[in-house]
PAMARGU-222104 format. One record per residue (C-alpha): residue in three letters; x, y, z. Coordinates in steps of 0.5 Angstrom, whole numbers, padded with zeros to 4 digits, always signed. Layout:
N
ALAXYZ;...
END
This chain:
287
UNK+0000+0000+0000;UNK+0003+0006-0003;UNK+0006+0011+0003;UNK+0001+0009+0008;UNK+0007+0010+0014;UNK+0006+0018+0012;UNK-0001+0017+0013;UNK-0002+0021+0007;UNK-0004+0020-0001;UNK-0003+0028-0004;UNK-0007+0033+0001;UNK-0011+0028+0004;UNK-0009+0025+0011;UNK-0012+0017+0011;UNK-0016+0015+0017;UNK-0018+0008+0017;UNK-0017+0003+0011;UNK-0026+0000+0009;UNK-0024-0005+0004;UNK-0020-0008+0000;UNK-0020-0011-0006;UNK-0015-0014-0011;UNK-0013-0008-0015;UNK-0014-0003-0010;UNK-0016+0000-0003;UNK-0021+0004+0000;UNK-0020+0009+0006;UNK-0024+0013+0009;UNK-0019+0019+0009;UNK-0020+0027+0010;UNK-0018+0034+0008;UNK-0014+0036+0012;UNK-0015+0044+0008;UNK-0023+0043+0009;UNK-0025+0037+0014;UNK-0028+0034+0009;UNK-0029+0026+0010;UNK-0028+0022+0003;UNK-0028+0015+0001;UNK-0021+0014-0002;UNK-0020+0009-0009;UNK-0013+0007-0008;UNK-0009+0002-0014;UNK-0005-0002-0010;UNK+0003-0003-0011;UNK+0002-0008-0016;UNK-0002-0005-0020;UNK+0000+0002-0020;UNK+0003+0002-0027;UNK-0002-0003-0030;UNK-0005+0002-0035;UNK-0012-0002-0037;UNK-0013-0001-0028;UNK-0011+0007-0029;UNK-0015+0007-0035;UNK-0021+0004-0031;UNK-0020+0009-0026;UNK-0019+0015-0030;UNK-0025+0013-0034;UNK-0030+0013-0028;UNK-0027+0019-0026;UNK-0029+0022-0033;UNK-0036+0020-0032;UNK-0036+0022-0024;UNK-0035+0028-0025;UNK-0040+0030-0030;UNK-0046+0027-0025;UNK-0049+0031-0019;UNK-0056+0028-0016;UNK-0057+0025-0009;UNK-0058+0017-0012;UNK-0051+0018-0015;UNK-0044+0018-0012;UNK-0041+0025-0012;UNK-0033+0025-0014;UNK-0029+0029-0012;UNK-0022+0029-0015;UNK-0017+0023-0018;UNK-0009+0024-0018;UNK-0003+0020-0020;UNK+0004+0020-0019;UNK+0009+0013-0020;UNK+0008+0012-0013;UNK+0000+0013-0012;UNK-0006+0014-0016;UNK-0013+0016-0013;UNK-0019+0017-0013;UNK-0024+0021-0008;UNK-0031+0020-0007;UNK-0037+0022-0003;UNK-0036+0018+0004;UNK-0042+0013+0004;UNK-0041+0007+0008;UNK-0046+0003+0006;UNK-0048-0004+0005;UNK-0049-0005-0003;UNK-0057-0009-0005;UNK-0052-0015-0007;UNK-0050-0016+0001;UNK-0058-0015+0003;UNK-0060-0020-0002;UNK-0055-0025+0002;UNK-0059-0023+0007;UNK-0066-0025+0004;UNK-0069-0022+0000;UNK-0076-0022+0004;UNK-0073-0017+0009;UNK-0072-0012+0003;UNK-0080-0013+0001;UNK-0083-0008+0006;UNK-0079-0003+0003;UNK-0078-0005-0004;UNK-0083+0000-0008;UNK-0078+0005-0005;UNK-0071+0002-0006;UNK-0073+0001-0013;UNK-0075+0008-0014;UNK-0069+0011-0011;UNK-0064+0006-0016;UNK-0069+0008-0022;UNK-0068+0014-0021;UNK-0061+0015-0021;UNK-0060+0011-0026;UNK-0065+0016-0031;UNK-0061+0022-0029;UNK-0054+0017-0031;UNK-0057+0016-0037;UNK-0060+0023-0039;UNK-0052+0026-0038;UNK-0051+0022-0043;UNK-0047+0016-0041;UNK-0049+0008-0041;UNK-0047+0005-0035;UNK-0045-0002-0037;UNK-0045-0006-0031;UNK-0052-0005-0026;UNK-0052-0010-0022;UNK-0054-0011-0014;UNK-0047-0010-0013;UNK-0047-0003-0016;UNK-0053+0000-0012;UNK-0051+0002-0005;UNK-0057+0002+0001;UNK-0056+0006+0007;UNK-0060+0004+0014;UNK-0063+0012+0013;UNK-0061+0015+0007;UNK-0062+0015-0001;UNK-0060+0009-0006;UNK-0053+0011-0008;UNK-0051+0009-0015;UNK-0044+0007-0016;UNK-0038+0005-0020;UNK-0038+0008-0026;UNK-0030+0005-0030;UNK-0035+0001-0036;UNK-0039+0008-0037;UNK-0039+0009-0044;UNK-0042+0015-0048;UNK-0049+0013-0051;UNK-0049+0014-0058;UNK-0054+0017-0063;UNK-0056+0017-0071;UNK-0051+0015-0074;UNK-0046+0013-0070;UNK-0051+0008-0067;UNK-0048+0003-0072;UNK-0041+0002-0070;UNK-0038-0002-0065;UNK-0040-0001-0058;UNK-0034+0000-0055;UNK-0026+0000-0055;UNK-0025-0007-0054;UNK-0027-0012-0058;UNK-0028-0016-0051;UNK-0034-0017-0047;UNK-0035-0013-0040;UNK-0039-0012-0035;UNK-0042-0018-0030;UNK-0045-0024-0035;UNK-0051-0025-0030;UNK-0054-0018-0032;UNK-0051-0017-0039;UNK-0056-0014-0045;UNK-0055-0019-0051;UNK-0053-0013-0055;UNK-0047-0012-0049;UNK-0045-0019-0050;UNK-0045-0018-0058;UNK-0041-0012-0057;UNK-0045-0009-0061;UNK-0047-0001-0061;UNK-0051+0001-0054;UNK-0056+0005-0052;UNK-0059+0006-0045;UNK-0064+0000-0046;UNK-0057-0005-0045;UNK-0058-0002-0038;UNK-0065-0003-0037;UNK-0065-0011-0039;UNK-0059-0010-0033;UNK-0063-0007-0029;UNK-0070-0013-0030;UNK-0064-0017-0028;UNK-0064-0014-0022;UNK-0071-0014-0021;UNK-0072-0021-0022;UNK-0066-0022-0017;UNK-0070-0017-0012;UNK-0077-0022-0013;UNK-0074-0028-0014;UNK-0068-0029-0010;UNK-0064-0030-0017;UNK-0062-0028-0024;UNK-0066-0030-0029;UNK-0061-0034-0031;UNK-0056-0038-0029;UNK-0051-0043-0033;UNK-0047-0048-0031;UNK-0041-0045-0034;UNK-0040-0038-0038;UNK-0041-0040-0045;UNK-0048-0043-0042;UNK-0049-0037-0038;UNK-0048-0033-0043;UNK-0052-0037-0049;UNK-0058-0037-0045;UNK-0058-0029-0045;UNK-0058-0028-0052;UNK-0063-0034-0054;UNK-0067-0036-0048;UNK-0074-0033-0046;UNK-0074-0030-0039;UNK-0076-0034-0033;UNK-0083-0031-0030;UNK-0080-0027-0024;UNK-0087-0031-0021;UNK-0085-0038-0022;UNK-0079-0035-0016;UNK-0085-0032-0012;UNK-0093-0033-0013;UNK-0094-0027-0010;UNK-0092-0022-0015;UNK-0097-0018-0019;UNK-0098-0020-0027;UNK-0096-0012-0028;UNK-0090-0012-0025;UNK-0088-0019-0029;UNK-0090-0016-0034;UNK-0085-0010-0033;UNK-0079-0014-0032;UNK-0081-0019-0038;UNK-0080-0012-0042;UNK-0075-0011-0040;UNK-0071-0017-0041;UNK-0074-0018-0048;UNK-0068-0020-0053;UNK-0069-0014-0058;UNK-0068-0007-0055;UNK-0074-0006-0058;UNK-0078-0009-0054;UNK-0076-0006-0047;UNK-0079+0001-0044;UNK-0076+0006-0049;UNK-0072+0009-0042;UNK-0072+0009-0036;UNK-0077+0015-0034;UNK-0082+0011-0038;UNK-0080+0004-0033;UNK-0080+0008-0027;UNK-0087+0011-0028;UNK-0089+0004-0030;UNK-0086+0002-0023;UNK-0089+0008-0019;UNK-0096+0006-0022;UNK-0096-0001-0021;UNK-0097-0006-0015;UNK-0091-0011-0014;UNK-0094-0015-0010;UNK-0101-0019-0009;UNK-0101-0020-0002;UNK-0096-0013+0001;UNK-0092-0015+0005;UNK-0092-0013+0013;UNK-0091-0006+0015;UNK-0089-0004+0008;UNK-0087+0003+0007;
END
């Protein structure tokens, strides 16, 4: 871990190490100039002259910068030297929707209608400063005890494409990114990509909310990715009886293969949302 002994990374002074990952750390840390506490992303030694890593967070810091909203993770600052390379970020140390999940999904129930608001929220203001996210997942949503659903990890988001520029290839590399069990089939081709990739993620998710799982699961990558480009989408209500026929019609719109066939936008989905019921039978002391 680069300078730790000085207790500083630039002018900020670290305080406590959150996690850590195989590429990087996060700390809580502190400006000393302004008192202001934020969540350090920090490349470990190993990789501090890995330039794919680097770019990865040079990206997310791209993409950060331009986004101001209460259901997204502000970003502060980004710095680089041969000994560090950090990015700042707004300090919100919560538990993302992936580990609640681990927990059962059913305790996340009584507050669901709100927790799904929130997340589409965000994810509509992402998409109307003109970014693709390109990796929604449970995991990249956090939710605090008291608080607003916060998106984050923003190193895939790409600028959505228009007229023309629809027809070349989606990306800078020809390899797939992002996390196979919520990939669009468009992602998966490599194909060019609009907020729709990001909307057959987000049904991913809601069925994964309802149902305790991914629509699909496979018994190896190659199996698993098929099953996304070629498969009907499970019913969310063969996982859970007690969801309406409205909302697993929503989340099978927005599953369907061809882009075409989901919510043109997540506004669109999200008033869908607001106005449907999610469950048959609510469950107790819903919000």
């Amino acid at each position: 871990m680069p300078r730790v002994a000085q207790q500083y990374l630039g002018p900020y002074r670290l305080l406590n190490l959150i996690r850590t990952g195989k590429t990087c750390q996060v700390w809580e840390a502190m400006r000393d100039s302004s008192q202001q506490r934020v969540a350090l992303k920090v490349l470990v030694d190993d990789y501090l002259k890995d330039r794919d890593e680097i770019a990865s967070m040079r990206n997310e810091y791209t993409v950060g910068k331009t986004l101001d909203h209460p259901r997204v993770i502000h970003v502060y600052d980004m710095d680089q030297d041969p000994t560090y390379c950090y990015m700042a970020m707004e300090m919100c140390q919560a538990p993302n929707i992936k580990q609640h999940i681990h927990q059962g999904v059913e305790l996340l129930f009584p507050r669901l209608k709100r927790i799904v608001r929130e997340a589409s929220e965000g994810l509509a203001y992402f998409h109307s400063k003109g970014w693709i996210h390109r990796d929604i997942k449970p995991d990249n949503f956090l939710l605090p005890a008291t608080g607003s659903v916060k998106l984050i990890d923003f190193a895939l988001g790409q600028r959505a494409r228009s007229g023309v520029w629809k027809l070349l290839p989606g990306g800078k590399s020809s390899a797939i990114q992002g996390t196979r069990s919520y990939m669009s089939p468009e992602q998966i081709r490599c194909a060019a990509l609009d907020a729709r990739a990001d909307i057959y993620s987000f049904g991913c998710m809601l069925h994964e909310l309802l149902g305790g799982k991914p629509p699909f699961t496979g018994s190896s990558t190659n199996d698993l990715l098929n099953k996304h480009l070629r498969s009907p989408p499970p019913s969310v209500q063969g996982a859970n009886r007690n969801v309406t026929d409205a909302c697993a019609s929503l989340i099978k719109r927005m599953l369907a293969k061809d882009p075409k066939g989901r919510p043109a936008s997540m506004d669109e989905a999200l008033i869908e949302w607001n106005r449907i019921e999610i469950f048959k039978e609510p469950p107790p002391d819903s919000e």
